[in-house]
N, C-alpha and C positions, 0 to 999 in steps of 0.2 A: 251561652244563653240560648234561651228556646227563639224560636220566629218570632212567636209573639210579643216578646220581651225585646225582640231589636227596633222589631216595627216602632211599638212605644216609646223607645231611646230617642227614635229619629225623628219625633216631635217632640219631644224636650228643649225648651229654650234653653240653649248656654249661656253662657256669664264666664267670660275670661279673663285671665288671670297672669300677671305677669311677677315674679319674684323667685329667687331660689329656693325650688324645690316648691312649686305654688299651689295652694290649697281653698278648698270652699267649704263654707261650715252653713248650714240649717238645720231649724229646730222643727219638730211635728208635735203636738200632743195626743196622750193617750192616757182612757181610763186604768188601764190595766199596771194592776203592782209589777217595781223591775223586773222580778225573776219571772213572771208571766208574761214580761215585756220582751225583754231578753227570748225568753224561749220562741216568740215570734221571729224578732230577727232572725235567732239561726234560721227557721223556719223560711226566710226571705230569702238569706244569700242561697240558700239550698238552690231556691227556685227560680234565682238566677243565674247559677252555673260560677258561682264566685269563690274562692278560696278560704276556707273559714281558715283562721290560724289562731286566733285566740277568743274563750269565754269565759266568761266567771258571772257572778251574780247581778251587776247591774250595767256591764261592759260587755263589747263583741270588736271584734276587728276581723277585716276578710281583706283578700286581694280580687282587682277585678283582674282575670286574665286576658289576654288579645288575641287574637287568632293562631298564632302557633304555643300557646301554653305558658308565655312567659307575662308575670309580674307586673301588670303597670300602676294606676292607682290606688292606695291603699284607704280603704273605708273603715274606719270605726266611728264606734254608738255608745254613747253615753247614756243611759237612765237616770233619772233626775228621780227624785222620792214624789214630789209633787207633779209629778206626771209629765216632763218636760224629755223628750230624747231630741238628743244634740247629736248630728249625723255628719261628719268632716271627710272629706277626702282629700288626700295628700300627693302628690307623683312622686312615685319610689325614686325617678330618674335623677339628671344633676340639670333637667331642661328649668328654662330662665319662663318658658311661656305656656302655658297648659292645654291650648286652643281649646277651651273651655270644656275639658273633658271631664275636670274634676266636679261642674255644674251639673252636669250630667248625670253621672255616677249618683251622685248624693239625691237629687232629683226623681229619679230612677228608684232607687233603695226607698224613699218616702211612698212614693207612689205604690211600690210592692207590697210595705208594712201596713199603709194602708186600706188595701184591699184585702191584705188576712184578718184585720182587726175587723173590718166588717163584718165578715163573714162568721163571728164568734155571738152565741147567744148563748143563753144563761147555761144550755146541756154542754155546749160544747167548750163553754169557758169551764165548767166544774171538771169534764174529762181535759183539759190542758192542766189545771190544778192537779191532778192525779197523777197524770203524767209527770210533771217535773216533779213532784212529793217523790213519787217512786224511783225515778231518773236521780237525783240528790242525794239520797238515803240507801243507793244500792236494791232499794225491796227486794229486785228479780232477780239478783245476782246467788247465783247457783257455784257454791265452793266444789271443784274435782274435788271424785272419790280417792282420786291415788293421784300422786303429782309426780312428774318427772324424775330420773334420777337427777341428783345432785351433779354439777358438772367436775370435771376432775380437777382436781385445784393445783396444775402443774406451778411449780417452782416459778416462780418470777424473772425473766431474765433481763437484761437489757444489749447481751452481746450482738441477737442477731441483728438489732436495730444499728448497731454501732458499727460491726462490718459492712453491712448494705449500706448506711450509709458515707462512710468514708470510699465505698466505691465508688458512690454514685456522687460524692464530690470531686471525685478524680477524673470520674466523664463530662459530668457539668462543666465543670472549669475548663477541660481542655475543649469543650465545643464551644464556650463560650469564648474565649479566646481566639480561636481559630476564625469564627466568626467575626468579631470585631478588630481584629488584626485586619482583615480588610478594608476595614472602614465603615464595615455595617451596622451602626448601633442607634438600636430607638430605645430613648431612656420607660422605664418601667414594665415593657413591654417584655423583655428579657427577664429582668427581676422577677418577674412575674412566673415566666415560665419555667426558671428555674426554680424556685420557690413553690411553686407545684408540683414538679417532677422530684424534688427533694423529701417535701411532705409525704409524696404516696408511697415511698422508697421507704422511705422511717413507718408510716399506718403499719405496712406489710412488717415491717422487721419487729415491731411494738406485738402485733394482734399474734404473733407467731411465737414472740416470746414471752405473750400472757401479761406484759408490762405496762402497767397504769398509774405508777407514781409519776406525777405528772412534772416536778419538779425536775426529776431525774429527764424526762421528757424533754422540759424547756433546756437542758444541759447539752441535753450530746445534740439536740436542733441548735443549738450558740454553737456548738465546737463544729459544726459538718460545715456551716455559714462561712465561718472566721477561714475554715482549710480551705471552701473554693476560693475566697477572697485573698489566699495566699498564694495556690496553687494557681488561680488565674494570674496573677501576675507572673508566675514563673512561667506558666504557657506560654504567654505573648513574650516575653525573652527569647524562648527557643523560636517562635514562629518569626518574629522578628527578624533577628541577627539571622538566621536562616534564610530568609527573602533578602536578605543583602540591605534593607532599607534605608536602616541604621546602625550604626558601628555600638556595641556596648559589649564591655569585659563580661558583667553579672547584673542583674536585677535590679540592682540601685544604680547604676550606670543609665540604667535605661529609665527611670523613673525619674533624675537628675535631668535628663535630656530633657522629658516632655515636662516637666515641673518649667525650666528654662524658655522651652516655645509657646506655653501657653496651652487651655485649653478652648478650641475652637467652635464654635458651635456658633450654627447659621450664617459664618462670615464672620461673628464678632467673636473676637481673642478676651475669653475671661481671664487669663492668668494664671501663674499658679495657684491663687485662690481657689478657681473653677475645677484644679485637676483634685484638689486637697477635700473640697467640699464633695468631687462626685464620688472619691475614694472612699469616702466617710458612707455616704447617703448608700451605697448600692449594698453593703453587706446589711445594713438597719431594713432597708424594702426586702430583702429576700428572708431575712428574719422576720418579719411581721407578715408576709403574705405565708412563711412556711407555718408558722404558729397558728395563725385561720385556718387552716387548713388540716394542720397535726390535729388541733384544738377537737374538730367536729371530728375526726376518727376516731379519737380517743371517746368522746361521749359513747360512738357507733359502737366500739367494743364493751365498755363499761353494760349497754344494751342487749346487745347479743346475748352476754356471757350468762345470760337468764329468763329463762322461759317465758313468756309473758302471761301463764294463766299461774302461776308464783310470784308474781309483778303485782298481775289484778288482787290476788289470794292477800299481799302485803296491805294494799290499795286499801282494802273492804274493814280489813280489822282497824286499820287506823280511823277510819272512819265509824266505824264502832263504837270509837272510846279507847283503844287499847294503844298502851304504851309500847316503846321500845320493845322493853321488856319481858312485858304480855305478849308483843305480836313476836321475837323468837322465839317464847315459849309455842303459839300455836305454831310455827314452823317447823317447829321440833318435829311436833306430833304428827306431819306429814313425810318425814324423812331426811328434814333439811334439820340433823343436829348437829354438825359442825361451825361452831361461831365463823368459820372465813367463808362458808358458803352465805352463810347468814349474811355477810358484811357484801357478800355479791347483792344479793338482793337489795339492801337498802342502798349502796351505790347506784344500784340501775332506777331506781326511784326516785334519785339525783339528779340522775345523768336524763333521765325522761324530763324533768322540769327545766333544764340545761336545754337540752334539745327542743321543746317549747318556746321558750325565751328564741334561741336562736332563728325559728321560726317565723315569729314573727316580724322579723328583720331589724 
């Protein structure tokens, strides 16, 4: 935010708030139709240095950022048809108390919208009308004379993603053992990191092998999961009986043992319950944070794989009026006539609305 805008913040009375994930809601009125209304807001979070992430015709949502660029309350704006905007902030965080930040924000945001609505008289509310007329409707949008070549629509694969990552469950698991063969283990913390380190090991093996069946996706991320979860237990066998710690023949020797002692955590002995339950929980966390993660690469390349003034060019005709149909026909006519480049296009037009959503948290 500018000076001026913090200055202002810091005589804003708060209102505190205590609840998970806590929130404050107020209403403003305003002459102005939603999508006139609307087009203010954006016009606000602008001028406050706020994160727009989503608009549409009587709705806006922003994030306010904090001094080093990360995410704290989240702001959205309702238009009401009878001139009613409803302005909520929520804390992205999992904090129980808001120290009435979210009073703030919201308070702050009124005050901004405020001062634009003022400042709108009859010349300049008809040039905001114009503006969004033209802004909705595409008007200025200028179709290239010649568009890009088509990208080369290599073959699909899924191997390189399947080598990389059965190696990279082979490394995982053995550091991951080695480490907790120690004694050093902070639950999800690990999960975590392996599940990241796994996901970018598969992006890379995916984006290389042009592979975006996403299904086939979720298969070989279960199968790399399921082999460190196998292979980590064979680790800690070798590192085990190796340290001399414990006596066991093979794998199940040594699973029998600690199943037997119990699992310990904080002083208090969960039982074999607790060793059966964490056996269970740790390969489902490294699958779910890997799949977050595969998830948003896979939009990333679906994105890439097309140019974005062929994105815009799909964009304008559907907006047009024009069908499927209609819009590969005008695709053609630019160079894109092969139906699988075509089906590039409207995947990234997918994966852009994907990416949107995800966006907005």
């Amino acid at each position: 935010m500018g000076t001026n805008w913090k200055e202002i913040e810091k005589q804003i009375k708060r209102t505190h708030h205590f609840a998970w994930s806590p929130k404050h809601i107020e209403t403003t009125k305003t002459d102005l139709k939603p999508r006139l209304a609307i087009h203010l807001v954006e016009q606000a979070f602008e001028q406050l240095g706020w994160e727009l992430v989503h608009l549409a015709q009587n709705e806006a949502e922003a994030y306010y950022l904090d001094g080093f660029g990360f995410r704290r309350e989240k702001v959205s704006i309702q238009v009401r048809t009878y001139g009613e905007v409803e302005v909520k902030s929520e804390s992205s965080g999992n904090e129980m108390w808001d120290v009435g930040r979210n009073s703030k924000r919201v308070r702050l945001f009124i005050y901004a919208f405020q001062q634009l609505a003022k400042q709108q008289d009859a010349k300049s509310l008809q040039a905001l009308k114009t503006e969004v007329e033209e802004k909705d409707s595409w008007a200025k949008y200028e179709a290239p004379e010649a568009f890009p070549a088509p990208p080369d629509q290599t073959d699909s694969t899924s191997i390189w993603a399947i080598v990389l990552g059965v190696l990279a469950a082979i490394v995982l698991s053995a550091i991951w053992a080695r480490i907790t063969e120690r004694g050093m283990y902070i639950i999800l913390l690990y999960e975590f990191l392996i599940g990241l380190a796994l996901a970018k090991t598969l992006a890379y093996g995916f984006r290389k092998g042009n592979f975006t069946h996403f299904v086939g996706v979720q298969w070989i991320l279960g199968g790399c999961v399921m082999l460190i979860a196998v292979l980590y237990q064979y680790f800690q066998y070798l590192f085990v009986v190796g340290s001399g710690e414990l006596l066991a023949t093979n794998v199940w020797d040594l699973l029998d043992q600690r199943l037997s002692q119990g699992l310990l955590v904080e002083g208090v002995n969960l039982g074999a319950p607790g060793w059966m339950i964490l056996l269970a929980v740790q390969p489902v966390l490294i699958y779910l944070i890997g799949l977050a993660f595969v998830s948003k690469s896979q939009i990333r390349l679906l994105i890439d794989r097309v140019p974005m003034e062929v994105i815009d060019y799909a964009y304008f005709q559907i907006m047009q009026g024009k069908n499927e149909t209609q819009v590969r026909s005008q695709l053609s006519k630019k160079g894109w006539k092969d139906k699988g480049v075509q089906d590039m296009v409207f995947e990234a037009m997918g994966a852009l609305s994907e990416a949107m959503e995800l966006n907005r948290g």
